[in-house]
N, C-alpha and C positions, 0 to 999 in steps of 0.2 A: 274099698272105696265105692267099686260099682255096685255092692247089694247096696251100703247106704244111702247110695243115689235115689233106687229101685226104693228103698223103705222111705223116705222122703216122698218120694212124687205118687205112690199109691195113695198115703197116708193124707197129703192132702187133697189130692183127687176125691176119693172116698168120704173123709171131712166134710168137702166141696157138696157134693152128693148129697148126703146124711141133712146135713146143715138147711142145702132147701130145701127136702123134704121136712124136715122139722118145722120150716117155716110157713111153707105153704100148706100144709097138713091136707093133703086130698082124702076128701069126704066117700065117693063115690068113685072107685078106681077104675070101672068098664065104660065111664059114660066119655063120649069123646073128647071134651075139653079134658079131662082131668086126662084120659091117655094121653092129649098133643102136649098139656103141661109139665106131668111129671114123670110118666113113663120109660122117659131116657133117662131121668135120676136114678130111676129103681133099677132098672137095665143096667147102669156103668156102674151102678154102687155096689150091686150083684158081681161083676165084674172085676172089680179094684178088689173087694173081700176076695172073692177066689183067687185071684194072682199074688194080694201078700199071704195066704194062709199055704200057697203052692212054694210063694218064696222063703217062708220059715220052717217049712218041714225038706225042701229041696235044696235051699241056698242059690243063690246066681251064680251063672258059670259065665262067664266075658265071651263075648265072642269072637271069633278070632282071630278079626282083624278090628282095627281102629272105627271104620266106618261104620259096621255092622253095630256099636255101641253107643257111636253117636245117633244112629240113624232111630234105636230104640227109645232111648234116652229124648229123642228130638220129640219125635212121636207122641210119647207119655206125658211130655211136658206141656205141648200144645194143646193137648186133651185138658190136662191141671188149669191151663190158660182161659180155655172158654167156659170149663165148671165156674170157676172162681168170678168169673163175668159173671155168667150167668146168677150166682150168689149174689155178689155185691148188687147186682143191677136188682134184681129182685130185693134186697134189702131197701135200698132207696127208692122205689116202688112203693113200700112197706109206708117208711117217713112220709112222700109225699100225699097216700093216700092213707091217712089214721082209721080210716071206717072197714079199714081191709078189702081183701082182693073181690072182685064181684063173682058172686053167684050164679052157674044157669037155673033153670027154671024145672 
């Protein structure tokens, strides 16, 4: 039950990730705006892939005690939480403004 948790909250983590980057599609990756915009995508999305590619060749071991599982679990999930903000909020961004995201110079 705990790898499925762990394959669950990468997977949409990682989604999460993928998903704005697909949307926002950064042009120019060293110029600052585009690092303060998408850089932590690329960062956590790098991140979620190495940890489920460590958890399918490793498997999860529980830790062990109670706390130590929640406290992972808790962790992972709050991260899933502000991707998934971050996504959706960025989607309706999208709607509200049809001419797409603005340009620097």
């Amino acid at each position: 039950m705990y790898s499925l948790i762990l394959y669950v909250l990468l997977g949409v983590g990682l989604a999460a990730s993928v998903g704005f980057l697909a949307l926002y599609r950064p042009r120019r990756f060293f110029r600052m705006v585009e690092i303060n915009a998408s850089w932590w995508g690329i960062i956590i999305g790098l991140l979620y892939a190495r940890s489920l590619v460590l958890l399918a060749i490793r498997g999860a071991r529980p830790g062990d005690t109670w706390w130590d599982m929640v406290i992972g679990i808790g962790f992972l999930a709050a991260i899933d939480a502000f991707l998934l903000v971050r996504f959706f909020s960025y989607l309706r961004y999208l709607r509200e403004h049809p001419e797409g995201p603005p340009t620097a110079p």
